[in-house]
C-alpha positions as CSV (number, residue, x, y, z in Angstrom):
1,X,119.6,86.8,95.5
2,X,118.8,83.9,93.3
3,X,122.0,82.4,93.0
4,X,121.7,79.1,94.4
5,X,118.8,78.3,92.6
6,X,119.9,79.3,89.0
7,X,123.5,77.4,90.2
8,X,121.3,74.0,91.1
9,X,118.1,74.1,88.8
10,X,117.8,74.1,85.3
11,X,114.5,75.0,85.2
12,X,115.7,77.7,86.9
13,X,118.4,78.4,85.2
14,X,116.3,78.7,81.7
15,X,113.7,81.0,83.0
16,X,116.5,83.6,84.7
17,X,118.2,83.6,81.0
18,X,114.4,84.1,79.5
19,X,113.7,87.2,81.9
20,X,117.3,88.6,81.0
21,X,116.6,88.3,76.9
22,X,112.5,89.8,77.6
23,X,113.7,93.0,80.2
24,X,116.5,93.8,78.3
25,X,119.5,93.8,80.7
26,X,121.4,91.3,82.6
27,X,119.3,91.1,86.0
28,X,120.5,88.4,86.8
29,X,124.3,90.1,87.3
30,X,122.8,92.6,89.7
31,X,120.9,90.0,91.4
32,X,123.9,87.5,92.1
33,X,126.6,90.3,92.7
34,X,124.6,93.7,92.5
35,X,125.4,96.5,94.8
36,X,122.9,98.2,97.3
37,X,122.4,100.9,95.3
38,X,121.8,98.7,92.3
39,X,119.2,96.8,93.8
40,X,117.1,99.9,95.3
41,X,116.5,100.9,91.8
42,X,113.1,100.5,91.6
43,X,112.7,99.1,88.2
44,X,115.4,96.3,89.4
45,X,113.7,95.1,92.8
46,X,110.5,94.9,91.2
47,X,111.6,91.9,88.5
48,X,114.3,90.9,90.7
49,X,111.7,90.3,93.7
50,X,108.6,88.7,91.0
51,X,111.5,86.3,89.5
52,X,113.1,85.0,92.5
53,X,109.4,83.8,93.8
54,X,107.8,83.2,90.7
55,X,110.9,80.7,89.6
56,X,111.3,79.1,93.5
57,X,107.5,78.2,93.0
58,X,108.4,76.4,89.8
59,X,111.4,74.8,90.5
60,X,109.0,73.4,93.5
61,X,107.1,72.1,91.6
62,X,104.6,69.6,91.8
63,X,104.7,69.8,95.9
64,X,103.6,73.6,95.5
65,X,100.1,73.2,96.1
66,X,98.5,76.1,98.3
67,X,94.5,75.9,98.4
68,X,94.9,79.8,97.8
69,X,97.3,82.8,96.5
70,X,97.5,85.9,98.0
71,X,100.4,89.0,97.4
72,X,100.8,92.7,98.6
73,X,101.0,95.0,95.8
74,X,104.1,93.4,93.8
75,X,103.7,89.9,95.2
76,X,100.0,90.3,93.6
77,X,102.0,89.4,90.3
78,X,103.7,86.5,91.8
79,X,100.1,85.1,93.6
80,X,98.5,85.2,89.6
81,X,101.7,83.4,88.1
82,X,101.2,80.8,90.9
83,X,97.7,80.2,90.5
84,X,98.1,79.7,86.5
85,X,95.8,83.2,86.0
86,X,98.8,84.6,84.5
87,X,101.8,83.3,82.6
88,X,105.2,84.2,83.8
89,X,106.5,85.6,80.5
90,X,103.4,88.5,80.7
91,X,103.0,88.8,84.2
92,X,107.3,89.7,83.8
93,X,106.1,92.3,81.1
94,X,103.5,93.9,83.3
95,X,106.0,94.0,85.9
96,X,108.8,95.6,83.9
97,X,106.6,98.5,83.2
98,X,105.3,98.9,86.6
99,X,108.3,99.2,87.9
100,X,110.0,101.5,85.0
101,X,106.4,103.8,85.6
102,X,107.3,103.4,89.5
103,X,110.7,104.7,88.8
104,X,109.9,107.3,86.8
105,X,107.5,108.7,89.3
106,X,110.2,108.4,92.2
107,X,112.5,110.1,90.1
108,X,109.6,113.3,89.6
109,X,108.1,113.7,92.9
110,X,110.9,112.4,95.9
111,X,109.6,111.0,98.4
112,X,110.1,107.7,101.0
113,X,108.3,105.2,103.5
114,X,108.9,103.6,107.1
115,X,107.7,101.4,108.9
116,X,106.4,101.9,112.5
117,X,106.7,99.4,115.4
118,X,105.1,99.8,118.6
119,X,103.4,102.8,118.7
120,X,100.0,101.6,117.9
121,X,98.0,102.5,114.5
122,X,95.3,104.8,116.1
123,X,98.8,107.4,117.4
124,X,100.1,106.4,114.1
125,X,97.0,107.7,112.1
126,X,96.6,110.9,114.2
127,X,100.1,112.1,114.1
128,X,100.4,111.8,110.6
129,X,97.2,113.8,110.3
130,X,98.6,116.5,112.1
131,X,101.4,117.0,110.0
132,X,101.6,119.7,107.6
133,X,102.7,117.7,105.0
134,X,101.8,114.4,103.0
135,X,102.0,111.9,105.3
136,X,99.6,108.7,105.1
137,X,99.2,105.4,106.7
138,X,100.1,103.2,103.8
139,X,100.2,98.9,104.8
140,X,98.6,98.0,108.1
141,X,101.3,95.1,108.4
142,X,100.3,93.5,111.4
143,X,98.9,94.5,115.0
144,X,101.1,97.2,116.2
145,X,102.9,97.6,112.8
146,X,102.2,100.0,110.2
147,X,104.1,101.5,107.5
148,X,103.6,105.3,106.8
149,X,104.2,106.5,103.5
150,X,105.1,110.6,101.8
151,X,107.3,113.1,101.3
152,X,110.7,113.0,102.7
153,X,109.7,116.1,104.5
154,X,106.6,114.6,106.1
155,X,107.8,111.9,107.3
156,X,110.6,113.3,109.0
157,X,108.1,115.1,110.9
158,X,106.1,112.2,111.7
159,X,108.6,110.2,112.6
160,X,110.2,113.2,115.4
161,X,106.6,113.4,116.9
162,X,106.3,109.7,116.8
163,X,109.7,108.8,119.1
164,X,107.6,110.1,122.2
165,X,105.6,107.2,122.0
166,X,108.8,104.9,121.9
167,X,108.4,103.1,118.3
168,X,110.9,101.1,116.2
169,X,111.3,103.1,113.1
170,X,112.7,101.2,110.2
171,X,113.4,103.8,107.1
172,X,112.3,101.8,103.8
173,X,113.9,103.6,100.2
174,X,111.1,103.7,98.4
175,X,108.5,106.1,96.9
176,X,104.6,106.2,97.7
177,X,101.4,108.3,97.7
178,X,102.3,109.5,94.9
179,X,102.1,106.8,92.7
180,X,98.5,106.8,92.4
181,X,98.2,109.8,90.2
182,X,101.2,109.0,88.7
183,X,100.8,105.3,87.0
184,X,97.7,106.2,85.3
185,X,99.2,104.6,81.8
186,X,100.0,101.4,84.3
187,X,96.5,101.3,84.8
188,X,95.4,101.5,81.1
189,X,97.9,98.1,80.3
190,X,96.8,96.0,83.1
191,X,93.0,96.8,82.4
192,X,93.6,96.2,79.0
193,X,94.8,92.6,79.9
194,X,93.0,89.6,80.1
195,X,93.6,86.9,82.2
196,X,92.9,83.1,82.4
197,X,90.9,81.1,84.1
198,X,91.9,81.0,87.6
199,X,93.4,77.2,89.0
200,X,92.6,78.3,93.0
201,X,91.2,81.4,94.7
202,X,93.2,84.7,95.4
203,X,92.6,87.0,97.6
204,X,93.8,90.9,97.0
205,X,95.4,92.9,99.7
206,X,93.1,96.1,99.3
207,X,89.3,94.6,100.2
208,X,90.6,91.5,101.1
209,X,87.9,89.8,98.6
210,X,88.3,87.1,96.7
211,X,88.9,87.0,93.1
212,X,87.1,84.3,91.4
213,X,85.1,85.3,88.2
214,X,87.3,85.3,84.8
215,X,88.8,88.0,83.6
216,X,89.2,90.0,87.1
217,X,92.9,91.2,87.4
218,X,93.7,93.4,90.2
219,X,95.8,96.5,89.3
């Protein structure tokens, strides 16, 4: 992951050692030769995934010129180093923690995603309100897509009611719902950060509204 372009771009090359020396470890050995294991750690994927697009953008260059940003979540990160609202050595920083916050909070309350493909959201939404358990419709990927999101035990209920209706399930190992109540310091560091003027429009995942005014940074 990566490899190539650190092997053929010195601009990439110099920002890959500048993310190893600021996180603290040598990302960019799991990256290039990492097991699976060592790239599900959350506070891994989350820089390894913000460097590898943050850095191809770059290394594009002057032909990476997109009327607007937009990002899910992480790739929020990405969209504001793109768009010059955020440098890449803070937005890394912000990152870092997010994802050592995210880890943490796997780590106290287990729990897992998958995504859904086929069954249609409106089944999706009422069988994981039926469940006993927590259970949520989390990203609304695309028509006849959706990715539910709780505790292992929920949705391995969900998922037995839902193979009636003859959906794809695709297991995703990662934590969810509840990070919400768990990143509260998260919050209190982005908040706390200003950003600069924007160079093009972005527009967040969660109200889909664009984020134009100085200062606005999403959390």
């Amino acid at each position: 992951m990566g490899k190539d372009l650190y092997n053929k771009s010195f601009l990439a090359k110099a920002m890959f050692e500048k993310a190893k020396s600021m996180l603290g470890f040598r990302i960019t050995d799991l990256m290039f030769s990492g097991t699976d294991e060592d790239l599900k750690q959350t506070r891994v994927t989350q820089p390894a995934i913000f460097l590898y697009s943050t850095i191809l953008a770059a290394v594009i260059g002057e032909e990476f010129r997109p009327d607007m940003v937009a990002g899910h979540s992480l790739g929020e990160f990405s969209a504001l180093v793109a768009n010059k609202t955020v440098s890449f050595e803070d937005a890394l920083i912000l990152v870092s923690k997010r994802a050592k916050a995210m880890q943490k909070a796997c780590e106290m309350e287990p729990s897992t995603m998958a995504a859904i493909i086929g069954a249609g959201d409106s089944v999706v939404e009422e069988v994981c309100a039926s469940i006993n358990e927590i259970v949520v419709p989390a990203n609304y990927n695309s028509p006849g897509q959706i990715v539910i999101s709780g505790s292992i035990e929920g949705i391995d209920k969900a998922i037995e009611v839902l193979k009636q209706y003859d959906g794809e399930v695709i297991f995703i190992n990662f934590c969810s719902p509840y990070l919400v109540t768990k990143l509260k310091d998260h919050g209190v560091v982005i908040q706390a950060y200003e950003c600069d003027e924007i160079a093009m429009a972005v527009t967040q995942e969660i109200l889909l509204g664009k984020m134009q005014a100085h200062g606005e940074l999403p959390i």
